[in-house]
Structures are given as structure tokens and as C-alpha cells.
C-alpha positions as a Markdown table, in Angstrom:
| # | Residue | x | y | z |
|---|---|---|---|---|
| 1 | Unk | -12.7 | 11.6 | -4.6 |
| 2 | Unk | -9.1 | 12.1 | -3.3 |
| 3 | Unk | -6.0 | 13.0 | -5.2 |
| 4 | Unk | -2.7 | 10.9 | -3.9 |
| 5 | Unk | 0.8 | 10.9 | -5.2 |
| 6 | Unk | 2.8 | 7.6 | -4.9 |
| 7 | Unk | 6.8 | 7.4 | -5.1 |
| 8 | Unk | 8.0 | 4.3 | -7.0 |
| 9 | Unk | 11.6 | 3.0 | -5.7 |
| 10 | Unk | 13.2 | 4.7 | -8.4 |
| 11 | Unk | 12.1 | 8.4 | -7.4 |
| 12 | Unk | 9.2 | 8.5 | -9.9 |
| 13 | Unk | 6.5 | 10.0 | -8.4 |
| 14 | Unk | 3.1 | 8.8 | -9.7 |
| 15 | Unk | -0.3 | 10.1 | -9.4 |
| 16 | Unk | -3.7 | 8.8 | -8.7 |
| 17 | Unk | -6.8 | 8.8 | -7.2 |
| 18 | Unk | -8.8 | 7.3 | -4.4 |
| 19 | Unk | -12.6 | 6.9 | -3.8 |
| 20 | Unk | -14.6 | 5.0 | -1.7 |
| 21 | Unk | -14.5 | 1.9 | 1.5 |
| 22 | Unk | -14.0 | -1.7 | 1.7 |
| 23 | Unk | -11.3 | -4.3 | -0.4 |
| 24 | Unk | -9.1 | -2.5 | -2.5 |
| 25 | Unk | -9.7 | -2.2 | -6.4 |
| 26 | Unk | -6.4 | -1.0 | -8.8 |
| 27 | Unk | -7.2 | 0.5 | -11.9 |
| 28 | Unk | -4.9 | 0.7 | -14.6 |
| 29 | Unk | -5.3 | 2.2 | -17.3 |
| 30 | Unk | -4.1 | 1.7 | -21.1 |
| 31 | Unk | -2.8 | 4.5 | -24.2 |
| 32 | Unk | -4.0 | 7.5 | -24.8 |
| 33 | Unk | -5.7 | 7.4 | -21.6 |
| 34 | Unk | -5.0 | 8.2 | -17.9 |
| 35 | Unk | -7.2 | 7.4 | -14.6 |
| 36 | Unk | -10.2 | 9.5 | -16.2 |
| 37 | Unk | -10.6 | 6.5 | -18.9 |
| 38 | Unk | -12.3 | 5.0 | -16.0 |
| 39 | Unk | -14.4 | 7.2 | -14.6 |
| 40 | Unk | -17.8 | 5.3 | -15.1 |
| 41 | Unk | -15.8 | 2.0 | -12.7 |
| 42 | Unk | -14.6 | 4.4 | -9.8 |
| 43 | Unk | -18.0 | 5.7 | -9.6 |
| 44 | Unk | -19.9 | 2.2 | -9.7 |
| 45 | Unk | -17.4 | 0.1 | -7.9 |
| 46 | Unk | -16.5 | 3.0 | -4.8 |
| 47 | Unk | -19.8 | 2.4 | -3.2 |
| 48 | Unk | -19.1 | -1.3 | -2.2 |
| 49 | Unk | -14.7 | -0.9 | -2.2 |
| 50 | Unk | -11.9 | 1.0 | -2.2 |
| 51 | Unk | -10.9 | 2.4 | -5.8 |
| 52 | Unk | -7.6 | 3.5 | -6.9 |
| 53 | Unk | -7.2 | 4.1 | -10.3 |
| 54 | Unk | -3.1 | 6.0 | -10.9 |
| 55 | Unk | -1.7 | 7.8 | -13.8 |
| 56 | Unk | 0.6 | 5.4 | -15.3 |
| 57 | Unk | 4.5 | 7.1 | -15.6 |
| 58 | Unk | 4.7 | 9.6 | -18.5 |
| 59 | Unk | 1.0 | 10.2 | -18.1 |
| 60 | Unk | -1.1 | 12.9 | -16.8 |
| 61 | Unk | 0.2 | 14.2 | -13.5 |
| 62 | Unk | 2.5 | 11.3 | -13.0 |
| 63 | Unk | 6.1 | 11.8 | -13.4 |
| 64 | Unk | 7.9 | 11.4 | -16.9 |
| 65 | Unk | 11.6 | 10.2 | -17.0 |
| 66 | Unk | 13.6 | 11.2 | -20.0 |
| 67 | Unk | 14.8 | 7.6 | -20.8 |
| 68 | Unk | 12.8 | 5.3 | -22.8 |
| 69 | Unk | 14.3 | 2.8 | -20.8 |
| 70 | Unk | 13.1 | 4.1 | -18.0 |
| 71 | Unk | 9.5 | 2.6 | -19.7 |
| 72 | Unk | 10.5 | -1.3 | -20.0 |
| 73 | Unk | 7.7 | -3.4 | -18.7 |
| 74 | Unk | 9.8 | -4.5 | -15.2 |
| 75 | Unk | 9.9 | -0.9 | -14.5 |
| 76 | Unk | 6.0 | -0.6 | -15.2 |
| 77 | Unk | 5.5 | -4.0 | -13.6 |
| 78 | Unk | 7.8 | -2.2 | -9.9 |
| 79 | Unk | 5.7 | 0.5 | -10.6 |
| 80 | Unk | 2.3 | -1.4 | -9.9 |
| 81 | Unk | 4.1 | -2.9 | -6.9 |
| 82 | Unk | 4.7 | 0.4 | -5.6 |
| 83 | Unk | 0.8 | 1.7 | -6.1 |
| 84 | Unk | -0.2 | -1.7 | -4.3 |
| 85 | Unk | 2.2 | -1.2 | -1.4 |
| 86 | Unk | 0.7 | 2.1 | -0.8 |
| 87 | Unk | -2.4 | 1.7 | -1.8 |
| 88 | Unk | -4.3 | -1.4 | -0.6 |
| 89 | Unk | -4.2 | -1.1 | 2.9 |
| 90 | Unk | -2.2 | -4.9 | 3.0 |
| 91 | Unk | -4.8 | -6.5 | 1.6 |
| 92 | Unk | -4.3 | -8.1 | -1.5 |
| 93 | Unk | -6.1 | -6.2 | -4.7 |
| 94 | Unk | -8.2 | -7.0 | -7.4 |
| 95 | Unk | -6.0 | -5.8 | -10.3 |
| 96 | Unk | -8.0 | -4.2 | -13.5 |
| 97 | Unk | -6.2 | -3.6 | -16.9 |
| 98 | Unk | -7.3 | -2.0 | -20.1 |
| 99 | Unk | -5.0 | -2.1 | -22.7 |
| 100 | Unk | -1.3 | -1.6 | -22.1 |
| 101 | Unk | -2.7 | -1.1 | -18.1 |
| 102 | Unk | -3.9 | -4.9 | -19.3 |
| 103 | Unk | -0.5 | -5.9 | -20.7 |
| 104 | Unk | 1.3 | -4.4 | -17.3 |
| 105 | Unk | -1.6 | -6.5 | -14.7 |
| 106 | Unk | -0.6 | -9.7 | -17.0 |
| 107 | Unk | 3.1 | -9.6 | -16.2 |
| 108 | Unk | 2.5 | -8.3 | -12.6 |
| 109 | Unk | 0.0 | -11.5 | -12.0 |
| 110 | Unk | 2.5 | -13.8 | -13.7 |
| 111 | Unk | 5.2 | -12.3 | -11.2 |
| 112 | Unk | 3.3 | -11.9 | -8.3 |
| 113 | Unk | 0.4 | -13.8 | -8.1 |
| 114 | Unk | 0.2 | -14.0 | -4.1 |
| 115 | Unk | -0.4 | -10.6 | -3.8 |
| 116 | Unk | -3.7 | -10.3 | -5.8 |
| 117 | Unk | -7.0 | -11.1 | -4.8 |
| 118 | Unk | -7.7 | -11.4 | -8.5 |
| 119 | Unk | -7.5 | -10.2 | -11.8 |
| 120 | Unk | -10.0 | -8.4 | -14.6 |
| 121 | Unk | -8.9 | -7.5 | -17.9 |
| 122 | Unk | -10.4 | -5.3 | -20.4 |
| 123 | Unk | -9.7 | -5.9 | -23.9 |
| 124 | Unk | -5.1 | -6.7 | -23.3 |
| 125 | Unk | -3.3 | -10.1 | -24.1 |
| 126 | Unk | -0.7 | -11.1 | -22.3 |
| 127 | Unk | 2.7 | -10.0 | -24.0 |
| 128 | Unk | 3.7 | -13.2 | -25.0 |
| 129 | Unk | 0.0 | -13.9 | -26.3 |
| 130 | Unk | 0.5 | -10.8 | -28.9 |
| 131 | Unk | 3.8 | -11.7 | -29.4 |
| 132 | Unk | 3.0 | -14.9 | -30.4 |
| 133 | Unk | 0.0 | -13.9 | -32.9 |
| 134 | Unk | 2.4 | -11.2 | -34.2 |
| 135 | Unk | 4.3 | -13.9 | -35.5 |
| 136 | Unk | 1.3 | -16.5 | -36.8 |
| 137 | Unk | -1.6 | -14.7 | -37.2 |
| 138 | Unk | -1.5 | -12.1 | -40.3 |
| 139 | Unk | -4.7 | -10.5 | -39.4 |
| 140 | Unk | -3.4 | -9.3 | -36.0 |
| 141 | Unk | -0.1 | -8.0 | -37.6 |
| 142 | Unk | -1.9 | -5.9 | -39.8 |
| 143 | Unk | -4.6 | -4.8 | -36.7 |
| 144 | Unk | -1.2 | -4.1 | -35.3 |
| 145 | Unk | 0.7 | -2.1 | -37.9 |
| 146 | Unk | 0.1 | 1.2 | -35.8 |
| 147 | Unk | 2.2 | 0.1 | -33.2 |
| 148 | Unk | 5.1 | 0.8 | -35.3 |
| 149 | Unk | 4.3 | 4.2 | -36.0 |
| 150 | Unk | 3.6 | 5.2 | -32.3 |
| 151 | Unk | 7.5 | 4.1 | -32.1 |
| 152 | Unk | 8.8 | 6.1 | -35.0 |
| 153 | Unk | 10.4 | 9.7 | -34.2 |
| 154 | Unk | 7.6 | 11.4 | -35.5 |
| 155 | Unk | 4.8 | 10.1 | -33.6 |
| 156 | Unk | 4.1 | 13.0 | -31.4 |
| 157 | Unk | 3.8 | 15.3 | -34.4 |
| 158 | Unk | 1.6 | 13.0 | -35.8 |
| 159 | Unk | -0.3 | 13.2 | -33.2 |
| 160 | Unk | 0.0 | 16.4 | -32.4 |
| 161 | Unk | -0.8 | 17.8 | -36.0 |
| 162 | Unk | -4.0 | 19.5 | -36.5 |
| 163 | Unk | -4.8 | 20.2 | -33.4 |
| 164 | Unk | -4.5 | 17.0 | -31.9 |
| 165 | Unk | -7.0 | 15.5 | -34.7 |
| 166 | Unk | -6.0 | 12.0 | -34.5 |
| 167 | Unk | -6.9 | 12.1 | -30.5 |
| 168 | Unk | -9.7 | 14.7 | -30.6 |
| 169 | Unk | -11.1 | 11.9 | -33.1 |
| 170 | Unk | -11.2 | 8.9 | -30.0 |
| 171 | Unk | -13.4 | 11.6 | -28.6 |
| 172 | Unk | -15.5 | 12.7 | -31.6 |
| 173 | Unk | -16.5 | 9.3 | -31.4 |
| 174 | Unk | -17.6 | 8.7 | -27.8 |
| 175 | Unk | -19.4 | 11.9 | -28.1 |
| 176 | Unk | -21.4 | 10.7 | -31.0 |
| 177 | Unk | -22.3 | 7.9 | -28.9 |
| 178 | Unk | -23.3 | 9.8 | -26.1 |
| 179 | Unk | -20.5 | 8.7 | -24.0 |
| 180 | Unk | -17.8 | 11.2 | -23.4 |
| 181 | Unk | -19.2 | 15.5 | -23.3 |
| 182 | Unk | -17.3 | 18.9 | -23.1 |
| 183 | Unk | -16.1 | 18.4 | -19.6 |
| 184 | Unk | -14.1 | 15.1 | -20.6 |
| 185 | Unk | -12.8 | 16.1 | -23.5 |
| 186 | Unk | -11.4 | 19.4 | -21.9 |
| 187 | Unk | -9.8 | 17.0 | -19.4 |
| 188 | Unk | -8.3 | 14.9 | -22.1 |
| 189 | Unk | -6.9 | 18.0 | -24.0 |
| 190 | Unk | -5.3 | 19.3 | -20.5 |
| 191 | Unk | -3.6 | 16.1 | -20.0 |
| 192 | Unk | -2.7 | 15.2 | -23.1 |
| 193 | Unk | -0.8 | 19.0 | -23.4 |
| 194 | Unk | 1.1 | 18.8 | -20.1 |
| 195 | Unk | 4.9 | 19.2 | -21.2 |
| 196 | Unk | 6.1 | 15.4 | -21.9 |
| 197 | Unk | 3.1 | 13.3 | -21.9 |
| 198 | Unk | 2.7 | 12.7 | -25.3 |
| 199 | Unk | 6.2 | 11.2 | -25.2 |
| 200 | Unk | 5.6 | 9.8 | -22.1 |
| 201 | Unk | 3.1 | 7.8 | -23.0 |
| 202 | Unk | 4.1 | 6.9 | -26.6 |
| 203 | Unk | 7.4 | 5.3 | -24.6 |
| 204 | Unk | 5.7 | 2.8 | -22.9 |
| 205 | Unk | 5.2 | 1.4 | -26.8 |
| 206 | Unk | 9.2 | 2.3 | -27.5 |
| 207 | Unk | 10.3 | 0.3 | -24.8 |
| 208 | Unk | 8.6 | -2.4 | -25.3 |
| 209 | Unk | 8.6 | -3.8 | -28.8 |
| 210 | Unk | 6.7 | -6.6 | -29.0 |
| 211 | Unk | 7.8 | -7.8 | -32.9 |
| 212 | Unk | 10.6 | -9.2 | -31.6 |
| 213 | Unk | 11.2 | -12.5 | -30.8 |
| 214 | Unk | 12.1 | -12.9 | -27.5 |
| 215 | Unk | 9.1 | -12.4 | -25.0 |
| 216 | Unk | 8.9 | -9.3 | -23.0 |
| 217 | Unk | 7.0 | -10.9 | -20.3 |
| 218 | Unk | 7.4 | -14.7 | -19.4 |
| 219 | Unk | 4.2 | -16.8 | -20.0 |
| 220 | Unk | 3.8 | -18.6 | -16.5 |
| 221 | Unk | 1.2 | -20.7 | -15.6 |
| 222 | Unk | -1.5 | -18.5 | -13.5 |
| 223 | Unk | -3.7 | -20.1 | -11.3 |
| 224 | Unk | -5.3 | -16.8 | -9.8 |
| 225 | Unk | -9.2 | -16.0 | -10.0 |
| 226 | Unk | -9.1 | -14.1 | -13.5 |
| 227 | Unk | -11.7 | -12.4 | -15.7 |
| 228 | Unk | -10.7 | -11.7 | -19.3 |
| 229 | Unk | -14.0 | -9.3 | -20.7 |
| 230 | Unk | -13.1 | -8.2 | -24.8 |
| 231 | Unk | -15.3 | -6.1 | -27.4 |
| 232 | Unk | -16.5 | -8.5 | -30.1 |
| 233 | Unk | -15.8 | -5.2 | -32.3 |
| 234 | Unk | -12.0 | -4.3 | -31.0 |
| 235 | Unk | -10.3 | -3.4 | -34.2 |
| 236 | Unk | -7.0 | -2.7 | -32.4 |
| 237 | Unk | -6.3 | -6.2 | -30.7 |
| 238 | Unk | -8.8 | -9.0 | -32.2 |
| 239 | Unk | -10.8 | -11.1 | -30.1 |
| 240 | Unk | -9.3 | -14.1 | -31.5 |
| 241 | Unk | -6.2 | -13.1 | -29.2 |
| 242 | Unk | -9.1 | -14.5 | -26.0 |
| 243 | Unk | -9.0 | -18.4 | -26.7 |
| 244 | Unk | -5.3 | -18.2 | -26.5 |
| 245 | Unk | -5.2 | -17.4 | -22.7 |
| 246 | Unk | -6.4 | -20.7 | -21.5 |
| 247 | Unk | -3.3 | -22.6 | -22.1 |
| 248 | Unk | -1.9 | -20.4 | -18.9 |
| 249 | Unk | -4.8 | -19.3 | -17.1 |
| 250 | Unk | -6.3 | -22.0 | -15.5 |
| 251 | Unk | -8.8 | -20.4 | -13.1 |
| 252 | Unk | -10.5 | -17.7 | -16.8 |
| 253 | Unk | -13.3 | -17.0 | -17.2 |
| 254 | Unk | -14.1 | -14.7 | -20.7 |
| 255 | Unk | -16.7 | -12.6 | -21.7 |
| 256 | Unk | -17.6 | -10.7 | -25.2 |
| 257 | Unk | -19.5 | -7.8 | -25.2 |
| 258 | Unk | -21.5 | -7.6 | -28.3 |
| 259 | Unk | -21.5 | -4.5 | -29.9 |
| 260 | Unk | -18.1 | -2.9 | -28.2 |
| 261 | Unk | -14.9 | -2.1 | -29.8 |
| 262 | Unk | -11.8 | -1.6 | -27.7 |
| 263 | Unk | -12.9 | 1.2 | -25.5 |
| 264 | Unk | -14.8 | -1.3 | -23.2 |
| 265 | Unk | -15.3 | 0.6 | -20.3 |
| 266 | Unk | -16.5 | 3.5 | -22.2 |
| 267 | Unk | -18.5 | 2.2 | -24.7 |
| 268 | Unk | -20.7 | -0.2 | -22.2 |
| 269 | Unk | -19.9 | 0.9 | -18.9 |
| 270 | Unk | -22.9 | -0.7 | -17.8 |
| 271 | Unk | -22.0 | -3.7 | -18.7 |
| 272 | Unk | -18.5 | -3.3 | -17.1 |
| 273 | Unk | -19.2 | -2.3 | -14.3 |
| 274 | Unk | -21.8 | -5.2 | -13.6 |
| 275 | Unk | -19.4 | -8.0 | -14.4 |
| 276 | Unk | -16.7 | -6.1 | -12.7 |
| 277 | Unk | -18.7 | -6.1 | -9.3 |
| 278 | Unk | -19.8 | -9.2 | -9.4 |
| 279 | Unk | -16.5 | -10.8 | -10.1 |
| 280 | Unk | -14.8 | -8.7 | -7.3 |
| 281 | Unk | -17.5 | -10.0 | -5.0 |
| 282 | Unk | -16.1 | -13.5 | -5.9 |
| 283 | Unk | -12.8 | -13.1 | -5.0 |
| 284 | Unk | -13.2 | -11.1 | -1.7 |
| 285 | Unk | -15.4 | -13.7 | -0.1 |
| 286 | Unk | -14.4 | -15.1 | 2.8 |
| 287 | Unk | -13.8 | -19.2 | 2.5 |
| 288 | Unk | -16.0 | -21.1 | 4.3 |
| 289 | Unk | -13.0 | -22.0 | 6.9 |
| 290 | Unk | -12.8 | -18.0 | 7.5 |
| 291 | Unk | -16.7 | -17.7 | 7.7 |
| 292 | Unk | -16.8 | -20.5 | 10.1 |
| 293 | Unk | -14.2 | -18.7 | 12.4 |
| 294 | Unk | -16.2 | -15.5 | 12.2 |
């Protein structure tokens, strides 16, 4: 696995790394996490492609501006343009999101859809989709009541109080589950007490309310190969959020995991990883015209 480090066009240097050969594969990760989260994907999916999973900016090893506006989703969205640029050898990329990483793949696809292969999402609505169900749906808005404490002032002590409890609890329970061990959670502590990243990250949330009413992201019809994979157990962002998504995406194709929460990749990597492959496969086929010209 290689280490690269990626400067955006506004000087931001971001981090990431690289393993394996073939079509390129972007990672992108969601909050608390950075490219680690995905560590079960990089080593499944690098035998058959290229895998490139980055530190988003304010995380980890990636840079971490001062300015919450230096967080908005455009910037995030340029960000993702840059890592592609870089990354995918001019080839067009699957995309994978978790999370926020799944919010920032929506809006880049939306934008940019000529530049993807395809695109996977792990347990992430669109912006506008949340936005939408943060308005209509009073289960969601209570799901989503923490969102407004990760934006308060205080949110880093919170966080940071009692030695990290709140976070050391994500891993508590991957451990009991067999699914995270002493090596990740060191790594998680480590990145999680680099000066800034707790701020960092927690910007990406205070840049980017989404309980206003005017959409962050604009909702345009996407015609792209997309896979939409949710835990039927995601607390955090309900599955009922999934049906939504076919008003825009015309080319979806969704899949629950039984039995998973929100931490998808973690909690069934298996399962991921399968679906993952074989939807990668898909889009990186050649059409019959190019197999006939081969």
C-alpha cells in the first residue's frame, strides 16, 4: 500500500492511499472516520483494481484550513475533482461513499456525471433527500438531532471528554463484534488526536447545515450506473431515506443488509465487498461495440 499526498486548487494538501492494478476505485470516506474506515474494501477490491481511498480535508493527515467555510460541500465536491484528476490515471472512476463521503459522491455525480464510471453508496442520501425528510419525516429529525450538537461550540469537548469516550465507544462496539482490534483502535486514537482534526472534521457538519431550507446540493436527474447498499439497522440515517432516491436516479439499484447498522463496511465487510466487486465489474465492461473492436 502506498501513501500519496494530493494538492486541491486551493493549496490544501490532502492525503491518501493507493493499492493495487486495473480501473480506478475512489474511496471516500464519512465522520469520525478517515481512509482506514475502509480497510476491509482496499484489501478485497486491490486485487482486481486500482484503490484509492484519501483523507477527506480536516481529517487524518490531510490538511485542515481554519475557516469553516473552507468546508462547504463545493469545496468538498473540488476536492474529489482534484483526487480524480490525480488519481485515476484518466479513466473515469467508480466513486464509493459512506456517510458524509456518500453525501460529497452524491453532489459530485449530480455535477459531474461524465466523469464516473459509476457510483456505490454506503448508507448517505443525497443532501436534498435528508433535507427533504428533515422537513416531513419526524422520525428522521429526531434520528438526526445529533447533527446539531456536532455544530455547537462545544462539540469537540464533548467529544473529547473522558478520554475520548463518546468515540472510544464506535470502537468498543466493533470490538465486541469482532470487527475492529488493538492495532485499529490505536490508529483511530492517533488520528483522531492530530492537532485540528477533531475540528476538522466536525466542520464539514458546520458548513453544511442541512435544516435549512434551501438545498445544499441541487437534486439533478442522474442517469449514471448507481448502487445504493443501507443497513436495515442504521440508527443514524433511516432506511426509509432509500425509496426516496428513485425519483432522480434512474439507472439504482438498492440493497439492505440485514442485520447492519450504519457502519456497513465494517460491520459486513463481506457482504460489501462482494456487491461492491461485482457492481464495479458492471460498469468497467467494455460495450459490445468496444469488444467487437478488440
Amino acid at each position: 500500500m502506498q501513501q500519496v499526498f494530493i494538492e486541491t486548487d486551493d493549496g490544501c494538501v490532502l492525503h491518501a492511499v493507493r493499492d493495487g492494478a486495473g480501473p480506478p476505485v475512489i474511496l471516500c470516506h464519512g465522520f469520525p472516520d478517515f481512509w482506514r474506515g475502509w480497510q476491509a474494501q482496499l484489501a478485497a477490491l486491490s486485487a482486481s483494481f486500482t484503490v484509492v481511498a484519501p483523507d477527506g480535508r480536516g481529517c487524518n493527515l490531510s490538511g485542515k484550513p481554519a475557516a469553516v467555510g473552507a468546508y462547504r460541500l463545493e469545496r468538498l465536491v473540488a476536492d474529489l475533482d482534484s483526487v480524480i484528476g490525480e488519481m485515476a490515471g484518466g479513466r473515469p472512476p467508480l466513486l464509493v461513499g459512506h456517510d458524509w463521503g456518500g453525501a460529497v459522491a452524491w453532489a459530485y455525480a449530480c455535477r459531474h456525471p461524465e466523469r464516473l464510471a459509476g457510483l456505490a453508496v454506503l448508507c448517505a442520501p443525497h443532501p436534498a433527500i435528508l433535507q427533504q425528510a428533515l422537513r416531513d419525516d419526524p422520525a428522521q429529525r429526531e434520528a438526526s438531532a445529533y447533527m446539531a450538537r456536532l455544530r455547537g461550540a462545544g462539540a469537540e469537548a464533548a467529544l473529547e471528554a473522558d478520554d475520548r469516550a463518546v468515540l472510544r465507544a464506535m470502537l468498543d462496539r466493533l470490538r465486541a463484534q469482532g470487527l475492529s482490534n488493538a492495532e485499529d483502535e490505536a490508529a483511530y486514537l492517533a488520528a483522531w488526536s492530530r492537532p485540528g482534526a477533531l475540528t476538522g472534521a466536525l466542520n464539514w457538519y458546520r458548513a453544511n447545515p442541512l435544516d435549512g431550507e434551501d438545498p445544499i446540493a441541487p437534486l439533478t436527474p442522474l442517469a449514471l450506473p448507481t448502487l445504493l447498499l443501507w443497513g436495515a439497522e442504521d440508527t443514524a440515517l433511516l432506511p426509509s431515506l432509500v425509496e426516496r432516491h428513485r425519483v432522480f436516479a434512474a439507472n439504482l439499484e438498492i440493497e439492505i443488509a440485514q442485520g447492519a447498522g450504519h457502519w456497513l463496511q465494517r460491520e459486513q465487510p463481506a457482504w460489501v465487498n462482494e456487491r461492491l466487486e461485482a457492481f464495479a465489474r458492471r460498469v468497467f465492461s467494455p460495450s459490445p461495440n468496444e469488444e467487437n473492436s478488440l
